[in-house]
N, C-alpha and C positions, 0 to 999 in steps of 0.2 A: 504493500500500500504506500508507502513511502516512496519507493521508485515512481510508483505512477500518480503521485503526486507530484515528484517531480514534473512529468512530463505533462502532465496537466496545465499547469502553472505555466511550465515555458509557451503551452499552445496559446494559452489566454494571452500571453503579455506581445508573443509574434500577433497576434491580430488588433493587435492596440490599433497600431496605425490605419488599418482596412475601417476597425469601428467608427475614429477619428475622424477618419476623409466621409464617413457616411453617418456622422452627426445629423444632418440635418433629416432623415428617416427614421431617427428616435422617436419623434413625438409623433410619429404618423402610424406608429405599433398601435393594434388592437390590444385590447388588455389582458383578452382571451390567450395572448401570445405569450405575455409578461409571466401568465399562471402556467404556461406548458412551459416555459424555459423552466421553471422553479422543479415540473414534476423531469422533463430531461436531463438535469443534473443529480436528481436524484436515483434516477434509472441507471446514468451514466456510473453512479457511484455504485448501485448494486454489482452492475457487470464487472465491476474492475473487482471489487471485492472479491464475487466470485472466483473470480479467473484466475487473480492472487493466489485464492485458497487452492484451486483447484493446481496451479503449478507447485505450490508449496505441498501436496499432497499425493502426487504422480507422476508420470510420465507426461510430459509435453504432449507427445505424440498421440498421448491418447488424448487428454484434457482437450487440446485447443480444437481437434475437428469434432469432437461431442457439442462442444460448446459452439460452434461456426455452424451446426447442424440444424439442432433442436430451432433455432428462430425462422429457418425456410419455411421449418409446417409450422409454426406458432403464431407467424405473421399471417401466414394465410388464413389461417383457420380463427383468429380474430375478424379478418376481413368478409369471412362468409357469415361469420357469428352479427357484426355489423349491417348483413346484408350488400353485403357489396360484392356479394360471388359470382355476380353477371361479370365483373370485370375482369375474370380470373378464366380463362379456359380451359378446357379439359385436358387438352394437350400438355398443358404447362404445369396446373396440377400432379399428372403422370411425372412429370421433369423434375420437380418440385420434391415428391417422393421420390424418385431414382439418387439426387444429391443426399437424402438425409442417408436413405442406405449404404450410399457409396464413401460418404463421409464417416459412419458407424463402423463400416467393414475395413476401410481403411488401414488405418493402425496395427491391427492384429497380424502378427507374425506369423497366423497358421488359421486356416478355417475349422477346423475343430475345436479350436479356442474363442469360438463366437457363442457364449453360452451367457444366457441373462445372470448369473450371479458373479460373472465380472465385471459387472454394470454396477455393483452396490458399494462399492467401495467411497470413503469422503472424496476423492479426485471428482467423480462422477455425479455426487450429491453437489457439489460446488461447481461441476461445469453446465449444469443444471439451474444454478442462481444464476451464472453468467447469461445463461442463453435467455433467461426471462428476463433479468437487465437489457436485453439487447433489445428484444421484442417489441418490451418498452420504449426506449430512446427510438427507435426506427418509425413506431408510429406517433409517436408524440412528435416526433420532427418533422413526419410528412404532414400530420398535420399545424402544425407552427407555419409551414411552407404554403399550405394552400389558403392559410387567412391573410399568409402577405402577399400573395397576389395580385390585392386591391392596390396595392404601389405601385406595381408594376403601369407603364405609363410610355408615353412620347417618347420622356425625357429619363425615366428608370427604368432599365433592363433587368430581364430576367438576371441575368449574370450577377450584377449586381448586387440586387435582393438578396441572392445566394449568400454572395460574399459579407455581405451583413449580417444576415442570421449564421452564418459560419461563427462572426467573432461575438456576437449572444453567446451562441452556443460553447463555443469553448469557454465562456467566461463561465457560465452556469456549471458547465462538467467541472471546473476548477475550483468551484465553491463548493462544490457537491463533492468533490471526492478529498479537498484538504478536510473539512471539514466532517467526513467520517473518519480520514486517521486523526486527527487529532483528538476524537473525545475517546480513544483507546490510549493506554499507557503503552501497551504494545506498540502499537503502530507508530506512537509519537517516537519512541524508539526508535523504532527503522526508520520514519525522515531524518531523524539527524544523522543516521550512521549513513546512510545515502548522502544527504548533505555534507557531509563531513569525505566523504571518498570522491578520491576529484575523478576516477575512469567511472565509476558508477553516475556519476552526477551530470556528468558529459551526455554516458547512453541516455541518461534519462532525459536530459535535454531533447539530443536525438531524435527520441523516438516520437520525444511531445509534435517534433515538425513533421512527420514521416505521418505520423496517427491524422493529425491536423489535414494535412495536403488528401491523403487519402476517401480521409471522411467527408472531407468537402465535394470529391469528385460524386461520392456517393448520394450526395445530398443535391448535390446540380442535376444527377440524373433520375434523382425523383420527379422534375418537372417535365421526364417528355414519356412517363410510363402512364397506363393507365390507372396501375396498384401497385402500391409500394412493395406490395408482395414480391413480383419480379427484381425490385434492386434486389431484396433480401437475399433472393437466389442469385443470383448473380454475383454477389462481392465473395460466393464460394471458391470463384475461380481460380481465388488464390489456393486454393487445397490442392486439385492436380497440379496448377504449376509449380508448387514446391514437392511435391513431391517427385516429378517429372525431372525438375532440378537435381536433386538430393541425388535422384537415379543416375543421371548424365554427369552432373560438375563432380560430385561429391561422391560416387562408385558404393550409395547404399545397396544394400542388398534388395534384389528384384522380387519380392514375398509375391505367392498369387493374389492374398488378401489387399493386397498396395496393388500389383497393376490391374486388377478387378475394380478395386475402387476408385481408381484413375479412370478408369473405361466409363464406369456407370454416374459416375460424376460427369463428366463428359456429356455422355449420354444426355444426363436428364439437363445439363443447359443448353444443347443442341435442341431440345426439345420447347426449355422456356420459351428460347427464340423462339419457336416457332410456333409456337400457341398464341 
């Protein structure tokens, strides 16, 4: 928690100047906006918490594609709960299910070793809070996005917009997530030991710019889908291509459960598209 408060922190204070130059769109916020920034940092904070626990408790390898998984069908299946499953095709649904299986199966060293009480362990209880953190923040920010619309104008662009509720946004995940480690003795802990190691406090910097750039791309291309549900599937792409990676740069071992799960990941965003 401390590291990623680090990186928190650094994403808030890079977007100072983007907030700055778009002062004059403060007052033009719905209010209804002011209250989803409040529950997105809050979400923002669950998912780090999670994901914290869950690497403090496991395997990477397992933890992060459980946790990248569970919000493909979470988001969706909020969005049908909503009523909005006209927006969602059948095709892409099928797509939708192919990544969570392909992202489950993944990991696992051997198909035999796919049995539900390797699921119970805390890694898995916690990449579990992450994936609900996620779920959260994704739709609280599409919808943060679709009340500011109303800006959008002549003279304000989509782009723009974007990049506003970008530096909201990181401001609110930086309030939301210092402000969970700090009311722990633990966690206040680990900021200053983070704080205190300058290669630690660098990545953390890092990573705050890398999360920031990223999540932004993500959040610009919530305005040309019909349901947010599709970004959600989609920002999986990172799971084959690192794993694709790992295979090619880095001479991991070729498991069938890994190029299966490359395959059907694959699969089911070939699918998104085209639903």
């Amino acid at each position: 928690m401390g590291f990623f408060s680090i990186a928190a922190a650094t994403a808030a204070v890079m977007m100072i100047p983007v907030l700055v130059a778009n002062v004059d769109l403060v007052a033009e916020v719905p209010a209804a906006v002011w209250l989803l920034l409040v529950f997105t940092g809050a979400a923002q904070a669950v998912y780090v918490h999670g994901l914290a626990g869950a690497y403090a408790s496991g395997d990477i390898s397992l933890a992060y594609p459980l946790a990248r998984a569970l919000p493909v069908l979470l988001v969706a299946a909020v969005g049908f709960l909503l009523g909005r499953g006209d927006r969602i095709g059948i095709v892409s649904v099928v797509g939708m299910v192919l990544i969570t299986i392909g992202c489950v199966v993944l990991p696992l060293p051997r198909f035999r070793r796919l049995r539900l009480s390797d699921y119970r362990g805390a890694v898995y209880v916690m990449a579990v809070v992450a994936a609900i953190g996620t779920t959260g923040y994704t739709l609280i920010d599409d919808g943060a996005l679709t009340r500011l619309d109303s800006l959008v104008d002549e003279v304000t662009s989509q782009t723009r917009v974007t990049l506003f509720y970008v530096s909201l946004q990181a401001a609110a995940t930086a309030i939301g997530i210092v402000l969970l480690t700090v009311a722990r003795s633990m966690t206040r802990h680990q900021l200053k030991a983070v704080a205190r190691d300058q290669s630690l406090r660098r990545t953390g910097m890092l990573t705050g710019v890398v999360i920031t750039a990223t999540y932004g791309l993500a959040l610009a291309a919530m305005a040309y889908v019909s349901d947010v549900s599709y970004v959600a599937a989609f920002r999986q792409l990172s799971i084959p291509i690192g794993a694709a990676l790992g295979i090619v740069l880095s001479g991991e071992p070729r498991h069938g459960p890994k190029l299966f799960g490359v395959a059907v990941v694959t699969a089911g965003l070939v699918l998104v598209g085209l639903g």
